[in-house]
C-alpha positions as CSV (number, residue, x, y, z in Angstrom):
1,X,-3.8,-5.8,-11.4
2,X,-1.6,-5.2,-8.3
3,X,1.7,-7.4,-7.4
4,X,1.6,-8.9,-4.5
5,X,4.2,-11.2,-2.0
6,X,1.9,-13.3,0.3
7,X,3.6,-14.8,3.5
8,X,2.2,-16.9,6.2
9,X,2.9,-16.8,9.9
10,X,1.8,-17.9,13.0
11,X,0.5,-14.7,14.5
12,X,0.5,-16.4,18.2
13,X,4.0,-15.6,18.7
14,X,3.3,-12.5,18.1
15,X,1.9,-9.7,20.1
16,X,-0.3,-6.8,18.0
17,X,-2.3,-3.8,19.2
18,X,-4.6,-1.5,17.3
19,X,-4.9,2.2,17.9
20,X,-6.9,4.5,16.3
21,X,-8.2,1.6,14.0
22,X,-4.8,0.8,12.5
23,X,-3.1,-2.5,13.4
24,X,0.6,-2.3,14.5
25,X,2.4,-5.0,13.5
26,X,5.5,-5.8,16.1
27,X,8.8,-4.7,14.8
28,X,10.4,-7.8,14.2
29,X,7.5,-8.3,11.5
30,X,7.9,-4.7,10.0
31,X,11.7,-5.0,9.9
32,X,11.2,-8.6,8.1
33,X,9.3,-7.4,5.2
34,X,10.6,-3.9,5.2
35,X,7.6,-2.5,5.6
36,X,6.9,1.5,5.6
37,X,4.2,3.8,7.4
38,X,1.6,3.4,4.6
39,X,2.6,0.1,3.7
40,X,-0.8,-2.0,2.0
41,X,-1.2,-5.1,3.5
42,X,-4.4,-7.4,3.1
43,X,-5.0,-10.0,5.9
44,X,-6.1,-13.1,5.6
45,X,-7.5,-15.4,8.4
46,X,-7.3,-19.2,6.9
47,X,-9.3,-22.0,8.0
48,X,-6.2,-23.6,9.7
49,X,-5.6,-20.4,12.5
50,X,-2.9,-18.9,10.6
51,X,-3.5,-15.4,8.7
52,X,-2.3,-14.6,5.2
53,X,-0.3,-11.4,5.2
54,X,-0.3,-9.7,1.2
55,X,2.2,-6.9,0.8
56,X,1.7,-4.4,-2.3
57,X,4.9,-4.4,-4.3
58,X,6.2,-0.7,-5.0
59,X,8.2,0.7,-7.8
60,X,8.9,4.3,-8.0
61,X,9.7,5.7,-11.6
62,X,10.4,9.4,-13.0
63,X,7.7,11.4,-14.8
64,X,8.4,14.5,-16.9
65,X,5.7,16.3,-17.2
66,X,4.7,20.3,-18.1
67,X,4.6,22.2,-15.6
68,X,1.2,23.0,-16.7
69,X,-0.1,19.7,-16.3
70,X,1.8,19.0,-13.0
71,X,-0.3,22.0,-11.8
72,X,-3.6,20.8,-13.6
73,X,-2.4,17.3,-11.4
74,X,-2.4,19.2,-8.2
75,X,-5.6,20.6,-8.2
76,X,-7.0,17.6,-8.9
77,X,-5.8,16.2,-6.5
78,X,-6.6,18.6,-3.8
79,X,-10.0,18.5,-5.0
80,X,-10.2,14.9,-4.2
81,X,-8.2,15.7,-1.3
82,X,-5.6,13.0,-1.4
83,X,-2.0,13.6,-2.9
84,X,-0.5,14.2,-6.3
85,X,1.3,11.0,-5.7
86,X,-2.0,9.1,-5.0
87,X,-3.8,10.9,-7.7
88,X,-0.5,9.4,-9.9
89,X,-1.0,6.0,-8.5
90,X,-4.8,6.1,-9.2
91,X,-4.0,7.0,-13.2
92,X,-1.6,4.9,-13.9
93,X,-3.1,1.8,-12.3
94,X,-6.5,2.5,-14.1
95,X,-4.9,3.3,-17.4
96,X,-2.6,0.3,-17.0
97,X,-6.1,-1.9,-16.2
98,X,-7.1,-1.1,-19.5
99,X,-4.5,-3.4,-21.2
């Protein structure tokens, strides 16, 4: 299960475009919650006009592995097409769902 901050604002204040099918958020908002280019964030439209704004929390820890394995990783995740660190991500959150 994924850690998450949720915030509430009143987006009217606020100006927001979307190009290519991704929202941009103003600055004052990305610079508020620190947010990154690939940044998750679930939105939320409540029944009072205001829209709930969830941020993934990230950690980033050290794995040593083999190189063998860190090879065996990489095609993987080439065949998937996505990268090792999302192939990562994708193990460890569905071995950790387990518990």
């Amino acid at each position: 299960m994924s850690a998450f901050c949720i915030y509430v604002l009143h987006m009217e204040k606020y100006t927001t475009k979307i190009e290519n099918g991704v929202l941009i958020l103003p600055d004052e908002i990305v610079k508020k919650f620190s947010l990154k280019a690939g940044d998750i964030v679930e939105f939320q439209e409540l029944d009072d006009g205001t829209i709930s704004l969830k941020f993934q929390k990230k950690e980033s820890i050290d794995i040593d592995l083999p190189e063998e394995k860190i090879f065996m990783l990489m095609k993987m995740a080439h065949e998937k097409d996505i990268t090792l660190n999302q192939l990562i991500n994708e193990i460890l959150k569905d071995e950790l769902n387990k518990f």
